[in-house]
N, C-alpha and C positions, 0 to 999 in steps of 0.2 A: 843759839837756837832757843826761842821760844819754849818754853812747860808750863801743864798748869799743874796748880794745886793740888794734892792729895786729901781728899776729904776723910774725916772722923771715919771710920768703918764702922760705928752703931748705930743701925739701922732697926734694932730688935722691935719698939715700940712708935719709934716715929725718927724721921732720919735726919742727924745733926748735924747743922749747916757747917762746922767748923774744921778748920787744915787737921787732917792728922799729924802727929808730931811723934806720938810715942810707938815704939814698935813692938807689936807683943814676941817678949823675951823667946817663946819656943820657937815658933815657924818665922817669925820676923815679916809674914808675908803681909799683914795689916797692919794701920796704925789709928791711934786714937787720940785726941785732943785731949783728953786726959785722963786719971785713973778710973773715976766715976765711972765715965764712957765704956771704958775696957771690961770693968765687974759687970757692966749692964748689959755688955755683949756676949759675955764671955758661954753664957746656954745656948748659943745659937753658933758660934765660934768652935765650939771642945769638939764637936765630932770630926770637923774638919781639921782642926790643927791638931788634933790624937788620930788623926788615919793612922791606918799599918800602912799605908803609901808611904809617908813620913816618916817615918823613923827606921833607926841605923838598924833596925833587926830584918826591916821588907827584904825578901828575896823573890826573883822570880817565881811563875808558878812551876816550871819545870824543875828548880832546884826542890821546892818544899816537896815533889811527888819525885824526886828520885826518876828524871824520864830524859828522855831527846827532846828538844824543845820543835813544836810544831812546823817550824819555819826551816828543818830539816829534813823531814820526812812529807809535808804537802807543798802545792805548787805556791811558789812565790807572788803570788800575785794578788795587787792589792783589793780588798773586798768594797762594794760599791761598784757605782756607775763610774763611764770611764769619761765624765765632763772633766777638761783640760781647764778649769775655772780661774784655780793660781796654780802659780810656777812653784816647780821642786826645787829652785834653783835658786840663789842669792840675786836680787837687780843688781845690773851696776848700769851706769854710765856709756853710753854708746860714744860719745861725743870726746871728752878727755879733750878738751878744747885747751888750756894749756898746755898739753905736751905734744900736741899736733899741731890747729893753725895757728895757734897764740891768741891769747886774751887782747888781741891789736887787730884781731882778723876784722878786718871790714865788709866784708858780704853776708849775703844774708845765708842761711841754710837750710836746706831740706835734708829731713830724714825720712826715712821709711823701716817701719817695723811689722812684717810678710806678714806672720802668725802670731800676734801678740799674746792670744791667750788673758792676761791680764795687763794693768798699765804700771809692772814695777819696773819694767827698765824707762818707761815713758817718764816715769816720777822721779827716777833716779837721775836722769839725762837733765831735766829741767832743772832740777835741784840745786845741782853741781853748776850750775850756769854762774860764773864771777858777775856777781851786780855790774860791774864797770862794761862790761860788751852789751851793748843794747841794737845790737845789730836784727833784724825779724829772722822768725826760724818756724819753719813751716814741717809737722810732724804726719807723716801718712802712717794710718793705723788699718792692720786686716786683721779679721779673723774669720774664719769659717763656719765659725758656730754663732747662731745671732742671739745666742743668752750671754756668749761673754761682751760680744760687739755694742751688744744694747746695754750692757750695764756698763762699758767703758763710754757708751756718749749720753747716757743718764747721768754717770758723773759726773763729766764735764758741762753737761747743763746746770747741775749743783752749784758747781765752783763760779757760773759765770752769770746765773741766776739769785744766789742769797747773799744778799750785802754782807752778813756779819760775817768774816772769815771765819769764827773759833766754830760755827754754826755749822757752815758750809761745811767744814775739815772733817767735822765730828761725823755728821751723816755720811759723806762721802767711805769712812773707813768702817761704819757700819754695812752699808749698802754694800761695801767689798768681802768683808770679811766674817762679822755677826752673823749667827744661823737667824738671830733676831734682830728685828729695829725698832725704834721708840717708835710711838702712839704721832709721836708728834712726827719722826721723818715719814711716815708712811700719809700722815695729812701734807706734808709741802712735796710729797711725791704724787700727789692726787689733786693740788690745789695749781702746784706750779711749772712742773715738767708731762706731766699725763697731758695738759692741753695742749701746748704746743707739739707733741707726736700726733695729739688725735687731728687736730688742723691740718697737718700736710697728708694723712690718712682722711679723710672726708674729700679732699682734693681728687685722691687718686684711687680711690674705693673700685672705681667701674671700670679700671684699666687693666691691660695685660699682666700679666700676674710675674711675668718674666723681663720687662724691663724695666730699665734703671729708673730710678729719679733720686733727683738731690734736693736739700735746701741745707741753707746756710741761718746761721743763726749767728748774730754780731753785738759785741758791749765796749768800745771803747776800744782799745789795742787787740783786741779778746774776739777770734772767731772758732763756729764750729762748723766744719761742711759735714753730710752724713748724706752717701750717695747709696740706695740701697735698692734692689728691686720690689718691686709691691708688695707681694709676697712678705717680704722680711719688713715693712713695714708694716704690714697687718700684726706681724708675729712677735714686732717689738711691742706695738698696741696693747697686746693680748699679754704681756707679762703682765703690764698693769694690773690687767683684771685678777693677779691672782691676790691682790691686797686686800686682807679682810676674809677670803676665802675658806683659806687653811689655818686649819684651828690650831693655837700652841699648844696643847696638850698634845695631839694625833702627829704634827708637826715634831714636836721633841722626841716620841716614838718611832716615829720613821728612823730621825737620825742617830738618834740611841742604838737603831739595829746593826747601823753601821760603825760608829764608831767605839763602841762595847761590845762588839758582837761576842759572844763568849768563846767562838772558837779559835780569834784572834789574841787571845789572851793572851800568847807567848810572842805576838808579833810585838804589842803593846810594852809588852816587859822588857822587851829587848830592846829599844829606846829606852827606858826607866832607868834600865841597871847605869846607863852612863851618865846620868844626871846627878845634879847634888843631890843632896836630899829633899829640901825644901821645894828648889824645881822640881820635884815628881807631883807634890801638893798641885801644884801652880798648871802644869800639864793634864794632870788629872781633869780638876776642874772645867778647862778647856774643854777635854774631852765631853766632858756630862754635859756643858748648857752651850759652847759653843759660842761664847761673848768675849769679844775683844777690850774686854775692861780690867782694872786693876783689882786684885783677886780680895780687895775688902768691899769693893762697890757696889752697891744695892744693885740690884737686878730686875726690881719691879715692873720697872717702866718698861723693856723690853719683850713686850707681850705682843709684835708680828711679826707672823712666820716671814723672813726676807724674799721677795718673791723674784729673787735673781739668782737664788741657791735649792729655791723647791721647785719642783712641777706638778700641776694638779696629776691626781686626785691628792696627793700628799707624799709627794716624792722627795729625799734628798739627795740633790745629785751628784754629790764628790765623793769619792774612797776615799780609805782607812789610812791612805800611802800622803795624804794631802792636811797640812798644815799652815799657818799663815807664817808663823815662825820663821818656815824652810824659805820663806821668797826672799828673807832680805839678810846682811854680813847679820850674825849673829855676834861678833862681837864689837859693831858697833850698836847694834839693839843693846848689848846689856852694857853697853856704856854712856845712856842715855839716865838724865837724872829724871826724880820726880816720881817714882815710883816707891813703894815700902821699903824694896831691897832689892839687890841683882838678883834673887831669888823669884821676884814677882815679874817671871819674863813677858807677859804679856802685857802689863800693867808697863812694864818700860816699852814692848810692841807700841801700844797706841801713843806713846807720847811720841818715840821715834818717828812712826808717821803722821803724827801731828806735825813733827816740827819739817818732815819732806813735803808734804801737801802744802803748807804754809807758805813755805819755798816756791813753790809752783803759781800758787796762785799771785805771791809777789811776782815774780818772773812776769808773769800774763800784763802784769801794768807797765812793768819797765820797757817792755819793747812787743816792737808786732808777733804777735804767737798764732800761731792758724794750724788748726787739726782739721785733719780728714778725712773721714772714715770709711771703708770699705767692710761688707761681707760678701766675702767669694772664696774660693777656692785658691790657696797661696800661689800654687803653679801657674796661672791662671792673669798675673797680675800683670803680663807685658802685652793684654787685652786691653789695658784702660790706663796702663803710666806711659809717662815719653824716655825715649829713651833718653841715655845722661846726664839722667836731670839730678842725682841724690849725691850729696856728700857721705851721706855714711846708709849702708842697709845693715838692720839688723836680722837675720835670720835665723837666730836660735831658738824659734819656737820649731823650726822642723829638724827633728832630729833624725838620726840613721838607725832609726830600730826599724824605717824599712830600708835596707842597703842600699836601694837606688835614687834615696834620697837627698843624700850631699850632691850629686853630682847634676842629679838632676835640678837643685837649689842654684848649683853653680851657672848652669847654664840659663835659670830664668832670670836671677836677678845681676850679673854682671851687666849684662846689655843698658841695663836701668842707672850703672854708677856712672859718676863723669868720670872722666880719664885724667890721666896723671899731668897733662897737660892743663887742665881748668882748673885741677884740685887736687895738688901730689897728696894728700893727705884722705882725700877720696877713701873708703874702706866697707868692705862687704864681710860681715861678721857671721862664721857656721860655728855648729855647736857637731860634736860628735860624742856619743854618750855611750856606747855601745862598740868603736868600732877597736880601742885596744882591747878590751874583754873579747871578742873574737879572734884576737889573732896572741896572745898568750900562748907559750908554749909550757908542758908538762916540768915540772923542773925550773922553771925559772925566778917565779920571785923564792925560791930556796937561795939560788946561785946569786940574785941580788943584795939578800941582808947578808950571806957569810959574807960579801967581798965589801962591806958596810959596817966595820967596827960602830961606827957614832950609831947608826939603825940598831944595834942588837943593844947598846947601853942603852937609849931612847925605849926600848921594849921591853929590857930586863926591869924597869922602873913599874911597870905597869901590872909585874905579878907580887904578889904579897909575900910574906918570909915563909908563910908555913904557907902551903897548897893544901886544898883537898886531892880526894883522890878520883875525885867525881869530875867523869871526861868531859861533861857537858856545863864548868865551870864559870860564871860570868866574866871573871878576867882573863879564862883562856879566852871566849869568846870573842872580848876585847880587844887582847894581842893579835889575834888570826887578823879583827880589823885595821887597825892601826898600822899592821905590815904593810897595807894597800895603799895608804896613804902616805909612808914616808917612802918609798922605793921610787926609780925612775922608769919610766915607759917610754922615755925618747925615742928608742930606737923600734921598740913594737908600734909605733904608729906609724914611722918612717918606713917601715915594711909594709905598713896598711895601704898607706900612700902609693905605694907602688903598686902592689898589688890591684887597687880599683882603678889604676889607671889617670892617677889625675895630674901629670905631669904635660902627657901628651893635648886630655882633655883643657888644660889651661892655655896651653899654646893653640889649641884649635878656636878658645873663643875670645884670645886677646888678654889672658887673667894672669896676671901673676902672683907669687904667696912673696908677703911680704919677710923682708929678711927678720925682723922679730915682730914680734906683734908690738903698738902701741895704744891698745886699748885696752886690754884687759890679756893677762899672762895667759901663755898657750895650755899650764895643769893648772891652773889658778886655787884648785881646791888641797891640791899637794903640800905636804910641810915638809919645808925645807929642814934637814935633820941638823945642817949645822949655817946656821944663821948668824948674820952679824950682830954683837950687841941684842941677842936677844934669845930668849930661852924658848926652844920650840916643845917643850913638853906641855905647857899649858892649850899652847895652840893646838895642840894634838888632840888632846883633853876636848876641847872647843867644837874642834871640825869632826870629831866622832857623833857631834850631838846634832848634825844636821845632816839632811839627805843627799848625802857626795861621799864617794870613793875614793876619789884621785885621782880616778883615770879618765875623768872625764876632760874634752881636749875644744878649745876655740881659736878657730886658724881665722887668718886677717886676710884679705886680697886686696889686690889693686886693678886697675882697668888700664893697661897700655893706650898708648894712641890708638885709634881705629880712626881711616881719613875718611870713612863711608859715614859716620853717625850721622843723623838726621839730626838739628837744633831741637830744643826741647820748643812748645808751641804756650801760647799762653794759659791752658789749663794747668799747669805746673802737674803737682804730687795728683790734683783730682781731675 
């Protein structure tokens, strides 16, 4: 995998072109080319690398005030607007193309992903593609909301628009992630992609506001279709316009209210208390300016507000609950080189997706790649697909926090899979996020750590020799977590299952649940307490630092024969 370079981090008077090499001894979170550099940074450096964030004395604000910590006593819920922008959730791979059709599969493939929200399973799925299968694979993309819609085919006019790939890579993870973007992507967003939306909008300006149109845009192996009603082509238009608008000072206030709010304090903390130390530095930062860079990296040039994460008058749209960190394995981020130190997690963030975007946009040369974009309504989607046309749907952007929503997910997109006949490998991926926390009973994860010798050593590890006597303790807080994570829930979902009826309901529409999953594990975020050849307390350590329980659950289907289906017709996925 491709990295680049780590620049000097002295920036104080004028900014040195040269590799960092040296790491500053305390926080390790910069580096510098050489001593010089380091003394001449070092007054602009000391606040930040002496926070109280940083060092081994920071505790919570609840412990320093002797209190309940807030996220006890107020409602859970995260503060901000509730845009669905990135996933709480690690990408992976829909596809797992060698452990299904094999790296020999000769056909082409469609996928469809209902509610993408953002593009990290899209990124992950390409990524993973073994160079040697050059077979075309055709990716249908929805979302519901046309800010995330419009920045997932902004992107991909990036990638298929800017010859230099290191170019392209770099904006694109701006454009996704940065509260800010350079001077310069905000001119090749105004120079290169704003005409082409405005040109098919000038086309259909005086039409009905509620029907469809499409255009396709093509480079070589490289297409993108983007079928949208007028309406949401006005609307994508119109993001443009906010480049230039929203001023960064007013702009970094807005989002400051959110993601500092002072009465989230204790929400804040309670992520912090389980990071290194250095990572609270590294987090912190994040917090304050919101830039996907390596935590010594000048920030200058970063002076527009992203106008795919604001809305006027000077809005930012994501809560307090939303990280870029949370979308992808977190230990393979920090086992990405090219950063100061595993310390500097976001500084190994942008290199890790430098080196998946990289991957992608290879992918697009080697073989036929065609996206196609919808915003509509997920449910909604067997208005305008054929049926049996998709090797694999991913549907874990709709989750069951409203309950009628697995089933009701079941019944839109199976009609859409090909059947075990065209494609025994064929797979319809749900996400359930909410449905064992509902059917837990009083008493039970008690009765699962006693009857769990390896669970109660694994948590005995995690309290210190002496305790306080102070009930609202950070490693008790800790342990209370950590039990969620190493316990089983097999059988509390297996009652869920029953319960909502989806045994009957599969047989009613042809669907079956595959005997195990082969794409991604059915508690994926669970640590196994007693592992082979491998010591799961660090992983514990790991999965506490990102947004997952353990009880979160992704069941696999397949589509029996049906002798009724209609062929799919030559519109394919669009």
């Amino acid at each position: 995998m491709s990295t680049f370079k780590l620049r000097c981090a002295n920036s104080r008077i004028q900014e040195c072109p040269n590799e960092g090499t040296y790491a500053c001894a305390s926080c390790k979170l910069v580096k510098y080319c050489s001593r010089k550099c380091q003394l001449g940074h070092w007054p602009a450096h000391k606040a930040e690398c002496k926070d109280a964030v940083g060092q081994i004395s920071w505790e919570p604000a609840w412990v320093a005030d002797q209190r309940e910590p807030h996220f006890f006593t107020s409602e859970d819920q995260p503060w901000g607007l509730r845009k669905r922008l990135w996933s709480r959730f690690p990408a992976f791979d829909i596809l797992k193309l060698a452990e299904n059709e094999g790296v020999t599969h000769s056909q082409d493939l469609q996928l469809l992903f209902s509610a993408c929200g953002d593009l990290g399973n899209v990124v992950q799925t390409l990524a993973s593609l073994p160079d040697s299968w050059n077979q075309g694979i055709e990716l249908t993309i929805n979302d519901a909301d046309v800010d995330c819609i419009g920045r997932s085919v902004v992107m991909l006019l990036v990638a298929m628009c800017i010859d230099n790939v290191n170019d392209a890579v770099d904006s694109m993870i701006h454009i996704w992630y940065s509260a800010f973007i350079r001077k310069s992507d905000a001119d090749m967003l105004q120079s290169r992609i704003t005409p082409m939306i405005r040109r098919v909008c000038n086309t259909i300006k005086d039409q009905d506001p509620n029907k469809l149109y499409a255009k396709t845009w093509k480079r070589d192996t490289f297409s993108v279709k983007v079928i949208l009603k007028q309406k949401s082509w006005m609307d994508l238009l119109g993001i443009f316009d906010r480049l230039g608008q929203i001023k960064h000072d007013a702009a970094s206030n807005s989002r400051l209210k959110v993601t500092m709010a002072p009465h989230r304090q204790d929400f804040r903390d309670e992520l912090m208390m389980k990071m290194p130390i250095a990572q609270r530095l590294a987090h912190q930062k994040y917090l304050l300016d919101g830039l996907v860079l390596p935590f010594g990296h000048p920030r200058e040039e970063f002076s527009e507000a992203n106008p795919f994460l604001y809305r006027p008058p000077c809005v930012w749209q994501l809560n307090d609950a939303l990280n870029p960190i949370f979308g992808w394995p977190l230990e393979d981020v920090l086992e990405t080189p090219g950063a100061a130190s595993e310390n500097d997690v976001y500084g190994k963030l942008l290199n890790y997706l430098r080196g998946r975007l990289r991957s992608c946009i290879s992918r697009m040369s080697i073989s036929p790649t065609a996206f196609v974009l919808y915003q509509m309504n997920p449910f909604r989607l067997l208005e305008v697909l054929d049926l049996g046309y998709f090797d694999r749907i991913d549907a874990t952007g709709i989750t069951d926090r409203d309950p009628d929503n697995p089933l009701s997910a079941l019944s839109t997109y199976i009609p859409l899979l090909k059947d075990t006949k065209r494609n025994p490998c064929a797979t319809l991926i749900l996400f359930f996020e909410t449905a064992v926390k509902s059917c837990i009973s009083d008493g039970f994860i008690t009765e699962e750590v006693e009857q769990n010798p390896r669970v109660i050593e694994i948590l005995g590890r995690l309290l210190p020799p002496r305790m306080s006597s102070f009930v609202w303790e950070p490693a008790l807080l800790i342990f209370s977590q950590a039990i969620s994570l190493l316990i089983s829930y097999d059988e509390v979902f297996i009652e869920y299952l029953n319960q909502r009826g989806f045994e009957a309901a599969s047989k009613a529409l042809g669907a079956g649940l595959k005997d195990s999953n082969t794409i991604i594990s059915e508690f994926p975020y669970q640590v196994d307490p007693q592992p082979e050849n491998q010591e799961p307390f660090n992983k514990l350590m790991m999965r506490l630092r990102e947004s997952v329980d353990g009880k979160e659950v992704y069941l696999e289907w397949r589509r029996e024969v049906q002798s009724e289906d209609r062929p799919s017709d030559s519109r394919g996925g669009g």
